[in-house]
C-alpha positions in Angstrom: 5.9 41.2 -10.5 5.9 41.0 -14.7 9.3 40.9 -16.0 9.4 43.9 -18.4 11.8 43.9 -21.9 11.9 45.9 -25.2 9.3 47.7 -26.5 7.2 45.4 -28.6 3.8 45.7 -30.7 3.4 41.9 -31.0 4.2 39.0 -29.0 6.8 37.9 -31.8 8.4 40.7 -30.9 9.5 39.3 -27.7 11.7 36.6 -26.4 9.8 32.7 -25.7 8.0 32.6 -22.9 7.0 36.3 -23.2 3.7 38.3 -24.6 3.1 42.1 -25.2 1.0 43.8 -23.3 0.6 47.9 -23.3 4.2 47.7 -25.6 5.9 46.0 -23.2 7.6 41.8 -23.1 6.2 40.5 -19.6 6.4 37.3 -18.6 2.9 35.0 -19.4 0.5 33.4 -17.2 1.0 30.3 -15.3 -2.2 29.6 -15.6 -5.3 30.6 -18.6 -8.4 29.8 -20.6 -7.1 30.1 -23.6 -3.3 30.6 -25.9 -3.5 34.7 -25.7 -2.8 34.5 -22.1 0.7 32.6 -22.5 4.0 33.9 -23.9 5.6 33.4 -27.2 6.1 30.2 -28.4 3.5 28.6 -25.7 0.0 27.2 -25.7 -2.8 26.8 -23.4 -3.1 22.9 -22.1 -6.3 21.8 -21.4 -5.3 21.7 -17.8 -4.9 25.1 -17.8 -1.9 26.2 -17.8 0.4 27.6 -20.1 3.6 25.4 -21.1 5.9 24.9 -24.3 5.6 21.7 -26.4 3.2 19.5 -28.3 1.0 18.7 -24.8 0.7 18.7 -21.1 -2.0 16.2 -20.9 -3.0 13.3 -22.6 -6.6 15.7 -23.9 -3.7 18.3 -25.7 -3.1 15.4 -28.5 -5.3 14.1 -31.0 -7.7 11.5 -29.5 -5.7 8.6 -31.2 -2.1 10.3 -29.3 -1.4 10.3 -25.5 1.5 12.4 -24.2 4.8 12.1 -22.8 7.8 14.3 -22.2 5.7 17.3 -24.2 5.1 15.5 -27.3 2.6 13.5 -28.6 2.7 10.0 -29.4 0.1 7.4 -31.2 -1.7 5.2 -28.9 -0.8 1.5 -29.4 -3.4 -1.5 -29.4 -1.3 -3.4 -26.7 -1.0 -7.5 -28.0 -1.7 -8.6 -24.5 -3.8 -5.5 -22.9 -1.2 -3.8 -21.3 2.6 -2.5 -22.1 5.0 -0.5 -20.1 7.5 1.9 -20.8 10.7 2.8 -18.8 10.6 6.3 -17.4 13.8 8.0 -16.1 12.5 11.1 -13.8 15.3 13.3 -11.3 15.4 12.7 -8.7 13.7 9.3 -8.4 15.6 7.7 -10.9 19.1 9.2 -9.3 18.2 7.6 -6.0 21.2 5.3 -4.8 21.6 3.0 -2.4 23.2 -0.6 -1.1 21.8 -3.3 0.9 25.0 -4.8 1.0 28.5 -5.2 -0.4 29.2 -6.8 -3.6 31.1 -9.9 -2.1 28.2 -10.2 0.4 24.3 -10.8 -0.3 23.1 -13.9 1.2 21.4 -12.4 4.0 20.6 -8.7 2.7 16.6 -7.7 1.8 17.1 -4.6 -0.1 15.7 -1.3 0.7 12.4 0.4 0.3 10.3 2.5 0.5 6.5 4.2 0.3 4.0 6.1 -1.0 2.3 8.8 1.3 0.6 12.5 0.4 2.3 14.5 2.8 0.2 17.6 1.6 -3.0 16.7 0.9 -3.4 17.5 -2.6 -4.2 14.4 -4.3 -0.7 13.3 -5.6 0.9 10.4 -4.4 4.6 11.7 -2.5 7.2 9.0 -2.5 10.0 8.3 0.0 13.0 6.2 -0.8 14.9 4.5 2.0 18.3 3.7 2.4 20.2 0.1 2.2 22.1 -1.1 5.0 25.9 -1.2 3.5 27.8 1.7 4.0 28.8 1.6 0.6 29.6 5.1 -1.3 27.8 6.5 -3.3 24.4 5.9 -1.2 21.7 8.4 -1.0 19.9 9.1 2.2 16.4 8.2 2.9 14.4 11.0 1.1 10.5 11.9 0.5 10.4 13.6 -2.3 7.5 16.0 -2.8 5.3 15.3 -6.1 4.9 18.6 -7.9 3.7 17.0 -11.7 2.3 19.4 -13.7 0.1 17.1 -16.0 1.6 14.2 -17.7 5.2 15.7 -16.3 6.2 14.2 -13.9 8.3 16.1 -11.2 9.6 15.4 -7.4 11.7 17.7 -5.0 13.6 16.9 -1.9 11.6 17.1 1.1 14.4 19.1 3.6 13.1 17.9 6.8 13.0 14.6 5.9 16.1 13.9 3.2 19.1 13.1 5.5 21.4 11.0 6.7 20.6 11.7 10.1 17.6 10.1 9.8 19.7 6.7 10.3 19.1 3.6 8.2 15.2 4.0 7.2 14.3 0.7 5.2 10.8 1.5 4.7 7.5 4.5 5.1 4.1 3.4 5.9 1.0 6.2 6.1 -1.4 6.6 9.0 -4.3 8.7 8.9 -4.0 8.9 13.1 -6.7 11.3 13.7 -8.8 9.6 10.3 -9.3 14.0 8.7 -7.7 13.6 5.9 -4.2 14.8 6.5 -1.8 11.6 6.2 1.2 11.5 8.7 4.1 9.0 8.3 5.6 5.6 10.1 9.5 5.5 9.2 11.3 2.3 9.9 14.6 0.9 9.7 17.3 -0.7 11.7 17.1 0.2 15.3 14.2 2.9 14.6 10.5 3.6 14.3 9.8 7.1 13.7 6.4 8.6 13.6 6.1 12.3 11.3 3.4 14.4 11.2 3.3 17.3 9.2 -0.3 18.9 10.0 -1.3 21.5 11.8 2.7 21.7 12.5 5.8 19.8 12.2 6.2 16.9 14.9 8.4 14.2 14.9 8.2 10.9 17.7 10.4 7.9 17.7 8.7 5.2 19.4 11.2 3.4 20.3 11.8 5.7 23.6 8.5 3.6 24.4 10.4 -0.1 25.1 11.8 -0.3 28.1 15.5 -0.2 28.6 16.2 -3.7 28.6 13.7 -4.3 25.9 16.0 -6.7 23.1 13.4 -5.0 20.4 15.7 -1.9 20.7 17.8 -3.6 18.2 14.5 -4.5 15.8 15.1 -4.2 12.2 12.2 -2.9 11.4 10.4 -3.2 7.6 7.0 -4.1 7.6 4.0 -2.4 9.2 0.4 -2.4 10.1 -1.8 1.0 10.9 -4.9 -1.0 12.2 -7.3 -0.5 15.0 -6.2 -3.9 17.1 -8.8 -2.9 19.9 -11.9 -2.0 17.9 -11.8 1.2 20.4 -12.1 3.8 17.2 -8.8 4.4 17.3 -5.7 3.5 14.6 -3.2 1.5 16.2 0.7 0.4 14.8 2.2 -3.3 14.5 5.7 -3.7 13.6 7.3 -6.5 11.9 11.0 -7.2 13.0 12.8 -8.6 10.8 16.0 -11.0 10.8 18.8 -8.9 12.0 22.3 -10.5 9.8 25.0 -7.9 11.5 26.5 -7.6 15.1 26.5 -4.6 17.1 29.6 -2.6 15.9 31.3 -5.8 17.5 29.4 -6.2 20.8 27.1 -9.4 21.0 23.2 -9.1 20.3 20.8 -10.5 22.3 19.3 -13.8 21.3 18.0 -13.6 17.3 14.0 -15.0 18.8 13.6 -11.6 21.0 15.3 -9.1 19.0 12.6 -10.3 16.0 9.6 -10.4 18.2 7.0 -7.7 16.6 5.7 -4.8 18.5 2.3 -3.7 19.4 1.5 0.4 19.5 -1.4 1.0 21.1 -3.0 4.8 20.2 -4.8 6.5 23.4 -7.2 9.4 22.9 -5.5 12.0 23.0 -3.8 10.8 19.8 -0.1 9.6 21.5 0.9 5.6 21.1 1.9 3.5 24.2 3.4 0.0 24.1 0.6 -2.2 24.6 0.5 -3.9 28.0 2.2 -6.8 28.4 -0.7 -9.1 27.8 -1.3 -8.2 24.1 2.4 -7.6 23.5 3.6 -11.0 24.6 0.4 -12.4 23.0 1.2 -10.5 19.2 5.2 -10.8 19.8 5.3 -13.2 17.0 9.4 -14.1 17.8 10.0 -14.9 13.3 11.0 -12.5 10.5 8.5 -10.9 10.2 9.3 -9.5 5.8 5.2 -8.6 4.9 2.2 -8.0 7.0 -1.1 -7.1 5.3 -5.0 -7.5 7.0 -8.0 -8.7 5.5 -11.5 -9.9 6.7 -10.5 -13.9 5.5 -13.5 -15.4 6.8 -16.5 -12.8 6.5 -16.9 -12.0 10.3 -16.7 -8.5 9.9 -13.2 -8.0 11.5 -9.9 -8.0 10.2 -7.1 -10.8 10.0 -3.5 -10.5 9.7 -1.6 -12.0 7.4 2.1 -12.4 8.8 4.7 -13.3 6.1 7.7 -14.9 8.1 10.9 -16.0 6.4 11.7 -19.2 8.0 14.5 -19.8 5.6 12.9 -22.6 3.9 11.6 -23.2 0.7 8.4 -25.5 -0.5 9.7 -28.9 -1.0 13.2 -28.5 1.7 12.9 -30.8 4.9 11.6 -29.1 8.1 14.1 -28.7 10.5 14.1 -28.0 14.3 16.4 -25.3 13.5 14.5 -22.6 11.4 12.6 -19.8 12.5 8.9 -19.6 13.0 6.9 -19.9 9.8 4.9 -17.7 9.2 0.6 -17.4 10.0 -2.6 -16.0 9.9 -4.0 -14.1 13.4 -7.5 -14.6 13.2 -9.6 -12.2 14.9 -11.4 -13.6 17.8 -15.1 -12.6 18.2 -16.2 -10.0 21.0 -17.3 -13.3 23.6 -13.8 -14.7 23.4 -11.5 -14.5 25.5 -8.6 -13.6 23.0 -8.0 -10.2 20.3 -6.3 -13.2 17.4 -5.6 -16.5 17.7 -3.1 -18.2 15.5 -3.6 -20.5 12.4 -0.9 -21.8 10.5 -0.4 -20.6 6.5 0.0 -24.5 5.0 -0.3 -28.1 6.8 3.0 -29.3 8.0 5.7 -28.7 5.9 3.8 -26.4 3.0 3.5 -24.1 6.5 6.9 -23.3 6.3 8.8 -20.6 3.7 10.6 -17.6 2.9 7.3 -15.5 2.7 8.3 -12.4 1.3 5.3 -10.6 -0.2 1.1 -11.6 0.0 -1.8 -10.6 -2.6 -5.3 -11.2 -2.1 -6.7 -11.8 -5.4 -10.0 -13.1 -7.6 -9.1 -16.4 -9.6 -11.8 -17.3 -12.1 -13.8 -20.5 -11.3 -12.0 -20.8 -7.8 -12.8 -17.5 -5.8 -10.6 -14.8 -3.7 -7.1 -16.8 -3.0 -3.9 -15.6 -1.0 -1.0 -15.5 -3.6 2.0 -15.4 -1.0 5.7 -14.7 -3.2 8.1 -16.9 -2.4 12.0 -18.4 -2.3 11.3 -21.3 -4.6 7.8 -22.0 -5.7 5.2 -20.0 -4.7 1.7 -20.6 -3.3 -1.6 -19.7 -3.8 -4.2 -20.9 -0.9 -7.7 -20.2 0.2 -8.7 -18.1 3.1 -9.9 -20.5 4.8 -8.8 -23.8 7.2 -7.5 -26.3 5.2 -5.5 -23.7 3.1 -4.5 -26.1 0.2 -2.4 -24.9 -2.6 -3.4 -24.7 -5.3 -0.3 -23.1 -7.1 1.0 -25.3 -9.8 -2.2 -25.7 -11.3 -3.2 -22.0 -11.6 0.6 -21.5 -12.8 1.4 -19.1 -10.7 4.4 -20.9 -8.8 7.4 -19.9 -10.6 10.0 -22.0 -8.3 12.8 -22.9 -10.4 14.3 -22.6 -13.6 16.1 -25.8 -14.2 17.5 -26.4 -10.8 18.1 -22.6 -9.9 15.7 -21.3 -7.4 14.0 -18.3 -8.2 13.3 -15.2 -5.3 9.7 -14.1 -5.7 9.7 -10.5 -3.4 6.7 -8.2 -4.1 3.1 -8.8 -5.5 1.2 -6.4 -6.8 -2.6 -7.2 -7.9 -4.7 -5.5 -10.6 -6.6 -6.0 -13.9 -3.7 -5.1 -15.9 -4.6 -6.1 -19.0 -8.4 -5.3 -19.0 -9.8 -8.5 -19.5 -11.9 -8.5 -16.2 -9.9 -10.6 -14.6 -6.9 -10.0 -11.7 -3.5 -10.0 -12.3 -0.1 -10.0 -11.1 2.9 -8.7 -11.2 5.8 -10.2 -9.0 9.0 -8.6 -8.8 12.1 -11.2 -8.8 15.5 -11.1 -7.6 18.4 -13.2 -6.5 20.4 -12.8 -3.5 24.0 -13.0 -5.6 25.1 -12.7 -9.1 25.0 -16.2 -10.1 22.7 -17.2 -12.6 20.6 -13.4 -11.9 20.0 -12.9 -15.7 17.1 -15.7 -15.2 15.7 -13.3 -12.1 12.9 -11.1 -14.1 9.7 -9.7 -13.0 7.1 -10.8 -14.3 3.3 -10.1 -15.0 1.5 -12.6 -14.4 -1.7 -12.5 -16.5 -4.8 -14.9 -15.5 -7.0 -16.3 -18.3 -10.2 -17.3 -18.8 -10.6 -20.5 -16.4 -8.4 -19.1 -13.5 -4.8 -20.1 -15.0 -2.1 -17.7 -14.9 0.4 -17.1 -18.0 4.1 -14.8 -17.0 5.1 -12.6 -19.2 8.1 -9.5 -19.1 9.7 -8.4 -21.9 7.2 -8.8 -24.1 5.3 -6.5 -22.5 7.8 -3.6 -21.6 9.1 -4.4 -18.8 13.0 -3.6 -18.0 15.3 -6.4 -18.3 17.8 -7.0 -15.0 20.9 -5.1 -15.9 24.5 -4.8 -14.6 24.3 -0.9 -15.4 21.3 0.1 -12.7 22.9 -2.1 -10.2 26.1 0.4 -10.5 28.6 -2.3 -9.0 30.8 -4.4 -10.2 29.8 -7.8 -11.6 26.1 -7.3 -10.3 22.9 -7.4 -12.1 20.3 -5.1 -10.5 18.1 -6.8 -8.3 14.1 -6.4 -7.6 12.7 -6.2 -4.3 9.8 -4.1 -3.1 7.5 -2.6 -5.4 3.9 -0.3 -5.5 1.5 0.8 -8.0 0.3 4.2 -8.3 -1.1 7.1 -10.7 1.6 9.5 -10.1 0.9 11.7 -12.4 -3.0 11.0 -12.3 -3.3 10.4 -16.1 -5.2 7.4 -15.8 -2.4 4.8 -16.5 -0.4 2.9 -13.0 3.2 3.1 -12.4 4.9 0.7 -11.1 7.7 1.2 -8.7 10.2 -1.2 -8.3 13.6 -0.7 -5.4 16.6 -3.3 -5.4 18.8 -4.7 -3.3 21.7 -2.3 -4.5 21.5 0.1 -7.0 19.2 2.8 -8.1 15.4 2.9 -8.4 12.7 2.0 -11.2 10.3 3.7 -12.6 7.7 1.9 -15.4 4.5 3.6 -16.6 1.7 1.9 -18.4 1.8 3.2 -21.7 -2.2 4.7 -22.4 -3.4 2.4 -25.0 -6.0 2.9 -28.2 -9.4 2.5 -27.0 -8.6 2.2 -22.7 -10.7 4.6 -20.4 -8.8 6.3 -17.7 -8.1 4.0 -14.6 -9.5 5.7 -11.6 -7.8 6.9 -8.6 -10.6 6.2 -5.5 -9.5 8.0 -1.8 -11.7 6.9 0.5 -12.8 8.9 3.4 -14.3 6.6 6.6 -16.3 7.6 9.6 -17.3 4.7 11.4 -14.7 2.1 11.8 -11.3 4.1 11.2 -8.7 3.1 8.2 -5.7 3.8 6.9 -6.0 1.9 3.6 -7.1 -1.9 4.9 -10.9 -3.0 4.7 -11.8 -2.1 1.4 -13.6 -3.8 -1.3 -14.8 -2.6 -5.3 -17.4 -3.3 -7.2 -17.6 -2.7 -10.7 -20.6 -0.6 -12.2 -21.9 -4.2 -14.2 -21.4 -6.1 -10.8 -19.4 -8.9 -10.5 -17.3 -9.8 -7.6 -15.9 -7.6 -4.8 -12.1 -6.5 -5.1 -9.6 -6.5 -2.7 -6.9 -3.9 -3.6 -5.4 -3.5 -0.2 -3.5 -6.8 0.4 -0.5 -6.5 -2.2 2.9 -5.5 -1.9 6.5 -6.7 -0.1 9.0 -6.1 2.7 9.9 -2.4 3.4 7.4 -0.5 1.3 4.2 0.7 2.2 1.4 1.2 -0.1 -0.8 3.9 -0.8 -4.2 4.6 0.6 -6.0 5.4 -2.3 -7.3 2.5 -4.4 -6.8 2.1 -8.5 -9.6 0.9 -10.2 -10.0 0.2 -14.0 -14.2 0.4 -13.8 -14.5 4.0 -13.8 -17.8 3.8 -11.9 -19.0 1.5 -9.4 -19.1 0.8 -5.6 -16.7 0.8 -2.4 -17.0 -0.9 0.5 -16.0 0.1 3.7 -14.9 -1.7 6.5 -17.7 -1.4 8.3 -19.4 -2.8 5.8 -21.2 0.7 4.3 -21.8 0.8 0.4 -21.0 3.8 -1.0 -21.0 4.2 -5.1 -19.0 6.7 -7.0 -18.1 7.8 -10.5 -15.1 9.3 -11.9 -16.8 10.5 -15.0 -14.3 9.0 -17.3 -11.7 11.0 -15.5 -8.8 10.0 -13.7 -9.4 11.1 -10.1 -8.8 11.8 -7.4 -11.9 11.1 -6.3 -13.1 11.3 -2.7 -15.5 8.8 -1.5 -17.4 9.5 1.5 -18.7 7.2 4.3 -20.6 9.2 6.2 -22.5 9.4 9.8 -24.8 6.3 8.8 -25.0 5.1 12.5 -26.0 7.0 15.5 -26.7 5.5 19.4 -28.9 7.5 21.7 -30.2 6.1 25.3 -33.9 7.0 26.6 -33.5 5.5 30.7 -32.9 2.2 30.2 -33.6 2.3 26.1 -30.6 2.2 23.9 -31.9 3.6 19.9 -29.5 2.7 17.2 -30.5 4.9 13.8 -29.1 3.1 10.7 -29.4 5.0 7.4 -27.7 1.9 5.4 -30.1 1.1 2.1 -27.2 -1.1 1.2 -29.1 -3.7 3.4 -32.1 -5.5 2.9 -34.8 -4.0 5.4 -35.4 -7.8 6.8 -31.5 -7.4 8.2 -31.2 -8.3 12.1 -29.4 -6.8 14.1 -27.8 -7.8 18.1 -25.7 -6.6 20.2 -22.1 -7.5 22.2 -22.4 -5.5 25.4 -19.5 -4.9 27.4 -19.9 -4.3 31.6 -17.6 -2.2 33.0 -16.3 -5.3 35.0 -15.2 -6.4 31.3 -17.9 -9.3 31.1 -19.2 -9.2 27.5 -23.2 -10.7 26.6 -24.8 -11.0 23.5 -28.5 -9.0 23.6 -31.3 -8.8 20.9 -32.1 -5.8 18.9 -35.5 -5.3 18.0 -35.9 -3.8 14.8 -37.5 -0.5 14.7 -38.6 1.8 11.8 -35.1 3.8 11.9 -32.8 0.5 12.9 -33.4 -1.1 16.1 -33.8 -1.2 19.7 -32.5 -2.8 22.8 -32.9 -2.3 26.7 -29.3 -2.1 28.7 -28.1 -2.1 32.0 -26.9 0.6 34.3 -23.1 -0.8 34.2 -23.3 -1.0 30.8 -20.3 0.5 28.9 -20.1 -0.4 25.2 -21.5 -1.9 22.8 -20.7 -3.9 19.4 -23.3 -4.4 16.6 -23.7 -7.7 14.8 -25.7 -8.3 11.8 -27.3 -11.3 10.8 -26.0 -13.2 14.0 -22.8 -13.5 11.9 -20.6 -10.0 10.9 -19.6 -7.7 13.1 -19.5 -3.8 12.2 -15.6 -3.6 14.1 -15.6 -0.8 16.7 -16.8 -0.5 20.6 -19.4 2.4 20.5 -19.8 3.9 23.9 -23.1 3.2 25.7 -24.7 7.1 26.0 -25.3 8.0 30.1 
């Protein structure tokens, strides 16, 4: 109800925040069309509500200002492209935690954390994890809701999910398990791997009750994950990473270090529950290294999608092998429909360059040499094709970073994207050593590719935060990067980057909106033929030019979003069933919704199978067969015969499913059922 005061005759008449109506000071609108409908000392934003101050959004200044904290400011012209700004925001930036103590950080990771809309209305939510020390102050794990109004950003304390007792939660991941729209969430930490959903009610599942009793992966130390469909069966399925586990067992011995790491396999039945896979598949995707990153990507144009696994075998480029160190870490390359096999297992380097502390992976565009795998590193990092031989082609492109006189540098996250607006992908790698010595010579970086393919590293220059003793609040300790994600929090058309350390509090860096930049566009893409939750995609720009991956990025114990920034404001997306749809923001910021649709449809006429393909994004000459699956499991290749609506093909009695394949060489990655 209006709040009533004095008697007035004018608005001045009344306190701020406050208009007269019919004699009386009420309270004005939230929201309005124009000034009248606000109180005293309050305009009208050109979002529509009322508020107090120069601006709300970046269209309340002058066209040369942008806005921040309600005032307006003059738009730079950037020396390199792009500069950031620092941006100190309760809760987030209050957020405390330790990984470990201050005498003792060789083996700690840091914590995380992830990016997830709980609610469904277009803003990004973020939860914070918690470090492993039991250090004081720390904060709990915590989602904190994102209620920005504009260019203001704002975040509250999720109850349900903001507690201790929700143990020592590293990291979040999304899922989109049923694939309508309403995001639930994969918490993981030490000895836990909680599954939240919040729509049509409250439900939470921890799936380790799932292992059996005896199962060593009870004691997993879980920080990395995977929502992809491992069966092709249309449904979203979960691999875990385990990582190395560096504490006993409140004194009781763990079992060996090889089975506790081994990753786990979640396989989602149809009624929308998980089950450990069977023993075949688990044993085969066990994986027994620390396991710090995992990202998926189509690497060799088949259609299906290959995981990347980022193991920390404790070595760096350039150290001698021993017999000693964990399992490096790979590639699972997904095996056709007539193999015998789901993955089978390629090696990230020849020999020696196999082995390293992987720690982070982005697939990225270099100029003159094509899409290459940047994998962050202890030491000097890599950048290798996708394909067998993977050569390195690192310290050319200057993107390897090891040392700085004989000091090795930690490379954690990497973080892909056209920062400076040249055309051209980027990075941005977050550093940090594991103890205080020689930390002041840990910063992140952006590393910014030129014409040619090179790579150039640049930090303060362009904004970003110095390591400092004061965020790391301990004692002789610089603050440390670890994981980080990129976002439009506040969907103004500028990234943030969020940045977690080992110990110490949260980061927060926005791209300052500079003289003459469009809005960068927040995409949410919406599947309906091969399900996703975030991996698969690919963006063209409105002029053409090649296909972007945003989807492989990112570190240990922080999941990613599953929208998709992109700086062309207009353009094409590619799902991962291979549909083109395009889309325009019209020089706005987003969210905007892109829709697959119900381009594929199977129908059986006696012995007749019809496939109807609405899909102009292929040439009309396209052909088309068919894996065909018994229900004794044998799998045979048939012919399609094109038809004016897609094609045709005659099947058997005992004929279950079926998997299309175009041009005898990429597969469109799901098991349709064969109609009765």
């Amino acid at each position: 109800m209006p709040v009533r005061g004095d008697d007035c005759s004018v608005s001045e008449d009344c306190e701020s925040g406050q208009q007269c109506r019919h004699g009386f000071c009420e309270s004005g609108s939230e929201f309005c069309s124009d000034d009248a409908e606000c109180g005293r000392d309050m305009r009208c934003s050109r979002l529509g509500r009322c508020f107090e101050g120069s601006c709300l959004v970046h269209e309340d200044c002058e066209a040369s200002q942008r806005c921040r904290n309600r005032f307006c400011f003059e738009r730079p012209t950037p020396e390199h492209g792009v500069f950031f700004e620092r941006r100190d925001i309760s809760p987030f930036n209050e957020h405390l935690s330790f990984d470990s103590s201050p005498a003792d950080r060789g083996a700690a990771k840091g914590w995380g954390g992830g990016l997830i809309d709980v609610d469904g209305d277009g803003l990004q939510d973020l939860f914070l994890g918690r470090g492993l020390s039991e250090a004081d102050p720390s904060y709990p794990a915590c989602l904190y809701r994102n209620r920005s109004v504009g260019t203001d950003l704002r975040f509250v304390a999720e109850p349900t999910l903001c507690d201790h007792d929700l143990g020592k939660v590293l990291a979040a991941f999304g899922i989109d398990v049923e694939q309508d729209g309403n995001e639930e969430v994969l918490l993981l930490g030490r000895a836990t791997f909680q599954l939240h959903r919040f729509y049509p009610e409250r439900e939470q599942l921890e799936l380790r009750t799932l292992l059996e009793r005896n199962d060593p992966r009870h004691y997993c130390e879980a920080g990395a994950a995977l929502a992809i469909d491992l069966d092709h069966d249309g449904d979203l399925d979960l691999y875990v990473g385990c990582q190395l586990r560096a504490e006993g067992n409140g004194g009781r011995p763990l079992p060996p270090m090889e089975t506790i790491m081994a990753n786990l396999t979640f396989l989602q039945q149809p009624g929308g529950e998980f089950s450990l896979a069977p023993p075949e598949l688990d044993q085969r995707m066990a994986n027994p290294g620390s396991t710090l990153a995992l990202a998926a990507a189509d690497l060799n144009e088949d259609g299906l999608l290959d995981i990347l696994l980022m193991n920390d075998s404790g070595m760096h480029l350039g150290a001698p092998v021993n017999s000693g160190q964990f399992d490096p870490g790979r590639v699972l390359m997904a095996c056709s429909p007539f193999e015998d096999c789901l993955y089978r297992q390629e090696p990230l380097g020849e020999g020696p360059a196999a082995y390293g502390s992987f720690m982070g992976a982005a697939l990225i565009h270099v100029d003159g040499l094509g899409e290459q795998i940047f994998l962050s590193d202890l030491g000097p990092n890599r950048l290798i094709g996708l394909t067998q031989p993977r050569l390195d082609s690192g310290a050319e492109r200057g993107v390897r970073l090891g040392y700085v006189g004989e000091t090795l540098l930690y490379a954690w996250s990497a973080l892909n994207e056209d920062y400076d607006r040249n055309g051209l992908d980027d990075l941005f790698v977050s550093h940090g050593p594991a103890g205080p010595e020689n930390a002041s010579i840990h910063e992140d970086v952006l590393l910014l590719q030129q014409p040619g393919g090179t790579f150039i590293p640049m930090g303060a220059e362009l904004g970003l935060v110095q390591h400092n003793g004061e965020d790391a609040r301990q004692d002789g300790a610089l603050w440390s990067a670890r994981g980080a994600a990129k976002v439009d929090l506040d969907l103004d058309g500028a990234l943030e980057l969020i940045t977690v350390p080992l110990n110490g509090v949260s980061m927060l860096q926005s791209e300052v909106p500079a003289l003459g930049h469009s809005p960068r566009c927040t995409v949410k893409p919406r599947p309906t033929v091969v399900p996703s939750s975030g991996l698969g995609y690919r963006v063209q720009g409105v002029d053409g030019g090649p296909w972007r991956r945003r989807d492989v990025q990112g570190e240990l114990r922080f999941g990613l979003p599953h929208v998709i920034m992109v700086t062309e404001g207009a353009g094409t997306l590619r799902f991962p069933s291979g549909a083109e749809k395009s889309f325009d923001c019209e020089g706005k910021a987003g969210p905007v919704e892109v829709f697959e649709g119900d381009w594929l449809n199977v129908e059986r006429s006696g012995d007749r199978l019809i496939l109807t393909m609405n899909s102009p994004w292929w040439p009309e000459d396209t052909a088309w067969d068919l894996a065909v699956a018994s229900a004794d499991g044998s799998v045979r290749p048939i012919a399609c015969q094109p038809s004016e609506t897609g094609c045709e093909a005659n099947v058997g009695p005992n004929d279950v499913r079926l998997m299309l394949r175009r041009d005898g060489r990429v597969w469109v990655p799901r098991w349709f059922t064969v109609p009765e």
